[in-house]
VOPAGU-2260 file (C-alpha; in pm, 1 decimal, decimal comma):
REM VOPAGU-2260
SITE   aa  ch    i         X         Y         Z
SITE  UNK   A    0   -1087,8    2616,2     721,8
SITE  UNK   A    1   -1477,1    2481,1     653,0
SITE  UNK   A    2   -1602,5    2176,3     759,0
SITE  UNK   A    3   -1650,9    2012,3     475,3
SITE  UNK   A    4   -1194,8    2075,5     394,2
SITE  UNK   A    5   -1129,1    1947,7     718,4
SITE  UNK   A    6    -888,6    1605,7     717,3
SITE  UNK   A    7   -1093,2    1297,0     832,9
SITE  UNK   A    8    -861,4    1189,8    1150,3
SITE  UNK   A    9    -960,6     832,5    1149,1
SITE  UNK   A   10    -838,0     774,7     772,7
SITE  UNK   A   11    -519,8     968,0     821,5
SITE  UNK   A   12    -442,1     774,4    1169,7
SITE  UNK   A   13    -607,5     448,9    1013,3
SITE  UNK   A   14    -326,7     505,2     760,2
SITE  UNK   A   15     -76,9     666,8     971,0
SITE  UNK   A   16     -74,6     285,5    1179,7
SITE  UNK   A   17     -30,0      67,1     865,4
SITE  UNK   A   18     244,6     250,3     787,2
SITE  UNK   A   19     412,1     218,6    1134,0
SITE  UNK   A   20     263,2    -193,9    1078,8
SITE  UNK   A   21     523,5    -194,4     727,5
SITE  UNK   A   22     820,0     -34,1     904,4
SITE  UNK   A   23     765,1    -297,4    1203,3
SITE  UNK   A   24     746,3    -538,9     952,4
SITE  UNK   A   25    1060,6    -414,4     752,4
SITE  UNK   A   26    1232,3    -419,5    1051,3
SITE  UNK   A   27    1180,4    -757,8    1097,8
SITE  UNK   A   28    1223,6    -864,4     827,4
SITE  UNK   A   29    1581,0    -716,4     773,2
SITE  UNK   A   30    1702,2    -878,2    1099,7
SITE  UNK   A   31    1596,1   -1185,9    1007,5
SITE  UNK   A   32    1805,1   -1110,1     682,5
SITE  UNK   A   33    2120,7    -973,8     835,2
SITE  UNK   A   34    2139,0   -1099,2    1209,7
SITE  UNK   A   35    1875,1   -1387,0    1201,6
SITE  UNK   A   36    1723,9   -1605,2    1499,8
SITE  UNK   A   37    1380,1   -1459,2    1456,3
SITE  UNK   A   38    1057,8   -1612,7    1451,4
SITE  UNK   A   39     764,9   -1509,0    1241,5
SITE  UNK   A   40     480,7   -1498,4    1486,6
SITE  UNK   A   41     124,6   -1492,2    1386,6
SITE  UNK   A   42      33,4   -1171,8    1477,4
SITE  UNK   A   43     328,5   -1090,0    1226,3
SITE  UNK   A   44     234,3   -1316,2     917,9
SITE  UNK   A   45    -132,2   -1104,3     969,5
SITE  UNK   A   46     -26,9    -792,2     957,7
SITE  UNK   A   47     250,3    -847,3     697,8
SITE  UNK   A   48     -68,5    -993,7     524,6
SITE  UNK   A   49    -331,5    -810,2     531,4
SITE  UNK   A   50    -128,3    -411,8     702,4
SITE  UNK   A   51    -100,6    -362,3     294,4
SITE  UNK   A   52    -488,3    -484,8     214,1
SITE  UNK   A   53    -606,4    -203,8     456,3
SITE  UNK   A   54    -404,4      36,9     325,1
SITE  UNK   A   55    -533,2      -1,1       3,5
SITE  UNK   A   56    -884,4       6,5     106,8
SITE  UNK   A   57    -799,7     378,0     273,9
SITE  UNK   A   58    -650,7     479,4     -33,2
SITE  UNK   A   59    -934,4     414,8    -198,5
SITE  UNK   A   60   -1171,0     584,7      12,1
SITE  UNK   A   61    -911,9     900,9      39,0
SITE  UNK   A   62    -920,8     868,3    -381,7
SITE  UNK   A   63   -1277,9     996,9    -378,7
SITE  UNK   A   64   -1194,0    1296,4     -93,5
SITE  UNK   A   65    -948,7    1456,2    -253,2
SITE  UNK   A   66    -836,1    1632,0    -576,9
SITE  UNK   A   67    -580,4    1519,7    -875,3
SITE  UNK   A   68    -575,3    1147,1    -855,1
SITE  UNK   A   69    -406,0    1145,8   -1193,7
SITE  UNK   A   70    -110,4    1409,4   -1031,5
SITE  UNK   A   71    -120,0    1233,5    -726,5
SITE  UNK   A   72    -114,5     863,0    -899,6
SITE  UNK   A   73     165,9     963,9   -1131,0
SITE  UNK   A   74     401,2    1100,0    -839,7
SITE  UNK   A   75     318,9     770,4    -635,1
SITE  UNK   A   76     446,2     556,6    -937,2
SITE  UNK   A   77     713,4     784,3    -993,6
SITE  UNK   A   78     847,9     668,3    -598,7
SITE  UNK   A   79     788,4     287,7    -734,9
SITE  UNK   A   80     972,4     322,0   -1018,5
SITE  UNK   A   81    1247,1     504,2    -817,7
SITE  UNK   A   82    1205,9     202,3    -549,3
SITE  UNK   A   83    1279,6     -27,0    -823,5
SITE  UNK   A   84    1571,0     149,2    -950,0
SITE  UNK   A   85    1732,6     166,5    -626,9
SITE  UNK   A   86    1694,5    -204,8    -564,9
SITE  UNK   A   87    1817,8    -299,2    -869,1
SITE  UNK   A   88    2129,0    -139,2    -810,5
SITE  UNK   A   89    2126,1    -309,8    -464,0
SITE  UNK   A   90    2145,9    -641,7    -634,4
SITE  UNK   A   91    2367,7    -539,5    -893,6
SITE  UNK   A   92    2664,5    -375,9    -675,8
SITE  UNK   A   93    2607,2    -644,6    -483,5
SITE  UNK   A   94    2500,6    -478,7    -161,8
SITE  UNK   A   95    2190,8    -760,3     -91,5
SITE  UNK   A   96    2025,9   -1011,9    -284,4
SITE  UNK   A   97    1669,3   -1083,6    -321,6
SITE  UNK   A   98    1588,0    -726,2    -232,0
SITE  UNK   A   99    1466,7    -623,3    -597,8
SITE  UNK   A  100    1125,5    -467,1    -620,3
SITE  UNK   A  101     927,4    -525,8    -963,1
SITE  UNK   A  102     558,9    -432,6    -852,8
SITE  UNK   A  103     489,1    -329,4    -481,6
SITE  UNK   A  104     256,7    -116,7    -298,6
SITE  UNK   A  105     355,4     222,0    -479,4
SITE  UNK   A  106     339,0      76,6    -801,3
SITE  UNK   A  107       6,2     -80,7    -704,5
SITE  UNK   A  108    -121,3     231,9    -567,7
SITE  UNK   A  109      -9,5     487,9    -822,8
SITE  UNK   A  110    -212,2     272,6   -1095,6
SITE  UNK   A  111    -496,9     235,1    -874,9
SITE  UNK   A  112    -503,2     623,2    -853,1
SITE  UNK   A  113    -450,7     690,2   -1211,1
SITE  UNK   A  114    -729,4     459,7   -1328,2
SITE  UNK   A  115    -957,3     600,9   -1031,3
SITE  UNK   A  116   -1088,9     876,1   -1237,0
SITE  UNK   A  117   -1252,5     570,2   -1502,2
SITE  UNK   A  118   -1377,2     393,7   -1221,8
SITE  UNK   A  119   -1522,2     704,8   -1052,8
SITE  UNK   A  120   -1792,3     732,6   -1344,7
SITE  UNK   A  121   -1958,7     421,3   -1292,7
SITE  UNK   A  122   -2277,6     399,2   -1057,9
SITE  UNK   A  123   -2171,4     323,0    -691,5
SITE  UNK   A  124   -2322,7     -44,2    -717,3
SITE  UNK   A  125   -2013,0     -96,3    -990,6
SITE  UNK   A  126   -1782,1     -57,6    -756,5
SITE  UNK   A  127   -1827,6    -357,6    -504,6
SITE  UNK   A  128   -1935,2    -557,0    -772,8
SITE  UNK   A  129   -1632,3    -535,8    -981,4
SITE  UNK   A  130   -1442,4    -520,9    -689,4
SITE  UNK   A  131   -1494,8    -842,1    -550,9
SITE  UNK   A  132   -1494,3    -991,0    -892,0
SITE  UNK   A  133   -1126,5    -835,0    -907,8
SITE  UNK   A  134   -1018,3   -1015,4    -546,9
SITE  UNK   A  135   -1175,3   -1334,6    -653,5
SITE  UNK   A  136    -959,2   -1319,4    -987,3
SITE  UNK   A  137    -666,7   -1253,3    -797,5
SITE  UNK   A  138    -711,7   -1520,6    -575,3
SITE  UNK   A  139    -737,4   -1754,0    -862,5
SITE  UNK   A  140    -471,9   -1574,4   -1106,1
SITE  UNK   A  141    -222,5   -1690,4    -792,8
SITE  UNK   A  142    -237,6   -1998,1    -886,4
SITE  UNK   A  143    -158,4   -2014,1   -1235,1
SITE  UNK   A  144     197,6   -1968,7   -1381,8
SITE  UNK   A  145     261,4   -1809,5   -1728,6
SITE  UNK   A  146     523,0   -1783,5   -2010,1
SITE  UNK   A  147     524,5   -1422,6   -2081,3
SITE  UNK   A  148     758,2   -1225,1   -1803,9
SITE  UNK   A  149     536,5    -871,9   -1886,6
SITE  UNK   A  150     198,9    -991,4   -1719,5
SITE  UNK   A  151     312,0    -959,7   -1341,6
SITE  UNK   A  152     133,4    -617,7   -1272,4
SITE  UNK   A  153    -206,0    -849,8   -1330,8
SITE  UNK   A  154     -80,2   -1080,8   -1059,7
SITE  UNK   A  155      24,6   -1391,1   -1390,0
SITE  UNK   A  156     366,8   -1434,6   -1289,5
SITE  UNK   A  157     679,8   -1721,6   -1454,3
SITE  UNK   A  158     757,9   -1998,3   -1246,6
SITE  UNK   A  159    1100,7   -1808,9   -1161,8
SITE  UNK   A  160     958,1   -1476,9   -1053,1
SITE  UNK   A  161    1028,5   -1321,6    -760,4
SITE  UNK   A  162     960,7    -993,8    -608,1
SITE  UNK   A  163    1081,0    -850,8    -223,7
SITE  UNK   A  164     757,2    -650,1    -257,8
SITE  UNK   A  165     464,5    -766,7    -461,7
SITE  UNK   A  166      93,6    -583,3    -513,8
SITE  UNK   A  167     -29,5    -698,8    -806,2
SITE  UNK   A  168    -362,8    -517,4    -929,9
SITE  UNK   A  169    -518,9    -824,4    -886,1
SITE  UNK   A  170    -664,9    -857,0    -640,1
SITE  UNK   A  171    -592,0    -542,2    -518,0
SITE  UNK   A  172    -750,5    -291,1    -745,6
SITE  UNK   A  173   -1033,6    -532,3    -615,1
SITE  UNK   A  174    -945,1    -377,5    -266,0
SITE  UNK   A  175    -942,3     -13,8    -390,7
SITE  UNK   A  176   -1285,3     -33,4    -560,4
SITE  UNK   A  177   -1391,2    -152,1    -239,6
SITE  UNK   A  178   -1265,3     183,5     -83,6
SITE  UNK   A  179   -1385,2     388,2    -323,6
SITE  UNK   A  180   -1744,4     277,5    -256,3
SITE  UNK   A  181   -1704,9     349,0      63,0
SITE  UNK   A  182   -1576,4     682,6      39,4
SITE  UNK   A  183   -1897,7     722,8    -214,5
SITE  UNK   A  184   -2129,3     596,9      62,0
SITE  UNK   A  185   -1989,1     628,1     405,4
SITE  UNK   A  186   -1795,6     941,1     330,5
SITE  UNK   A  187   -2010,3    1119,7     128,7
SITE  UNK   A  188   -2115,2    1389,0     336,9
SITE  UNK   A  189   -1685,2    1441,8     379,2
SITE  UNK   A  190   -1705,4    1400,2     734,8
SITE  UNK   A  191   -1572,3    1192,1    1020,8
SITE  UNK   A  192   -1785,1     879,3    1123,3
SITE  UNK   A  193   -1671,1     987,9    1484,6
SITE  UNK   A  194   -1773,2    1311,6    1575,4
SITE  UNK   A  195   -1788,8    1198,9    1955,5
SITE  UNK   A  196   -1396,9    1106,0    1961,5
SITE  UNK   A  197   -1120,2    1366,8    2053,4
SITE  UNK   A  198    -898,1    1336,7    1772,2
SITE  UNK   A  199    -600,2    1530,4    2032,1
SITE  UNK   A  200    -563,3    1237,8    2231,3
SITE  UNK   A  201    -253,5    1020,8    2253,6
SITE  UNK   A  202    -172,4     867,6    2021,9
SITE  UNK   A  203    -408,2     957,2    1740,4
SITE  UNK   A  204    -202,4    1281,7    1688,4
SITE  UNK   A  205     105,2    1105,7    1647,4
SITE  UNK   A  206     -97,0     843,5    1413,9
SITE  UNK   A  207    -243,2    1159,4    1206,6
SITE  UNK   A  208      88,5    1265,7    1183,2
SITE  UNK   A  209     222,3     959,7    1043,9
SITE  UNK   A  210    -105,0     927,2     795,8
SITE  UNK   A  211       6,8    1185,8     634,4
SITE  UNK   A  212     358,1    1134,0     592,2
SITE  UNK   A  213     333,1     769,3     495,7
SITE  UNK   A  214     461,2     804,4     156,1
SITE  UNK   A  215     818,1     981,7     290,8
SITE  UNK   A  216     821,3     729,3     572,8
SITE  UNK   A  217     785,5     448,9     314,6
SITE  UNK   A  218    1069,5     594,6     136,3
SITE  UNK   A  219    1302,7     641,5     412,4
SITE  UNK   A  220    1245,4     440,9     662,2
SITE  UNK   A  221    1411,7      88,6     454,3
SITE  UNK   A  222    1712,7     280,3     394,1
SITE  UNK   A  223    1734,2     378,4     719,6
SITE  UNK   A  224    1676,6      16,3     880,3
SITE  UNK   A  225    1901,2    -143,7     579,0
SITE  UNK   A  226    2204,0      43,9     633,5
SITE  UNK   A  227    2152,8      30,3    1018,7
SITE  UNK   A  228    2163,3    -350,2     977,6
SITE  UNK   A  229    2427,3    -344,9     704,0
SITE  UNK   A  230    2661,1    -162,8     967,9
SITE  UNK   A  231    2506,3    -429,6    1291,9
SITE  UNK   A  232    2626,6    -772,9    1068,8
């Protein structure tokens, strides 16, 4: 393997511990739900916060490293839609409530990557620029309510809407333009930023690991943690 093919560890262990951050914050979250008596520390409300934001941000930069985003995009949606039609029929048979799942991070993500290729044709000073004009809107979409029930992807949501997991592209395609420019600037010579750290050291193989694996571990580790607390209460 050259060089140049070589995974970049810190993205892939960068990724590999927001991942672990969402099943943490599942886990939580689900006790909370099922057993109760917990307490939502700060350190928590950040990283439930912000774990996704940074996550994004990687994706983006990992968007302009790799190959297919329009494959990889459509098999990430795919899992959302599949997300959503396994919480639905949570709700329905009556096995939780309030556990449906209209527009989270895979749906967020596999629209970011199919739109990447669009974005990827604009000069590199584009991509902040829109970027942060993306996040801004979001900020401000927030607090607005609508009539139509279709416009929740764009972050315009009804009065009544509610979501367990909610990414709406704004302002996170905001966040992924912001990767991508820095997988056009930083990364552009497809290489680490930290030659001088040995990526074999606990626990950065274990986080690489992980990185790589995030979308099956965000598939199957809420199952997992649901049923285990279905079973506990």
């Amino acid at each position: 393997m050259t060089e140049t093919r070589r995974r970049i560890f810190e993205l892939d262990a960068l990724r590999g511990l927001c991942i672990l951050g969402m099943v943490i914050v599942h886990l939580v979250l689900d006790w909370h739900m099922f057993i109760g008596g917990f307490t939502f520390s700060p350190v928590f409300v950040f990283v439930r916060s912000w774990g996704g934001v940074l996550f994004i941000l990687i994706s983006g930069i990992c968007v302009t490293l790799g190959h297919h985003p329009i494959k990889r995009g459509a098999v990430v949606l795919g899992c959302g839609l599949l997300v959503s039609a396994v919480t639905w029929g949570m709700e329905f048979f009556g096995f939780a409530a309030d556990v449906m799942i209209w527009f989270g991070i895979l749906h967020c993500l596999g629209v970011c990557m199919l739109v990447a290729p669009v974005f990827a044709r604009l000069p590199k000073w584009a991509l902040p620029v829109l970027g942060l004009c993306m996040i801004a809107a979001g900020f401000w979409v927030h607090t607005l309510t609508v009539e139509p029930a279709y416009l929740f992807p764009l972050g315009l949501m009804r009065a009544d809407f509610a979501s367990a997991d909610y990414f709406p592209l704004l302002p996170n395609l905001g966040w992924f333009l912001l990767g991508m420019f820095a997988g056009k600037t930083l990364y552009a010579p497809r290489k680490t930023l930290l030659p001088k750290v040995n990526e074999n050291v606990f626990p950065l193989p274990f986080l690489c690991w992980c990185g790589r694996q995030s979308l099956w571990i965000y598939l199957l580790h809420q199952p997992v943690l649901f049923g285990l607390f279905y079973l506990l209460a």
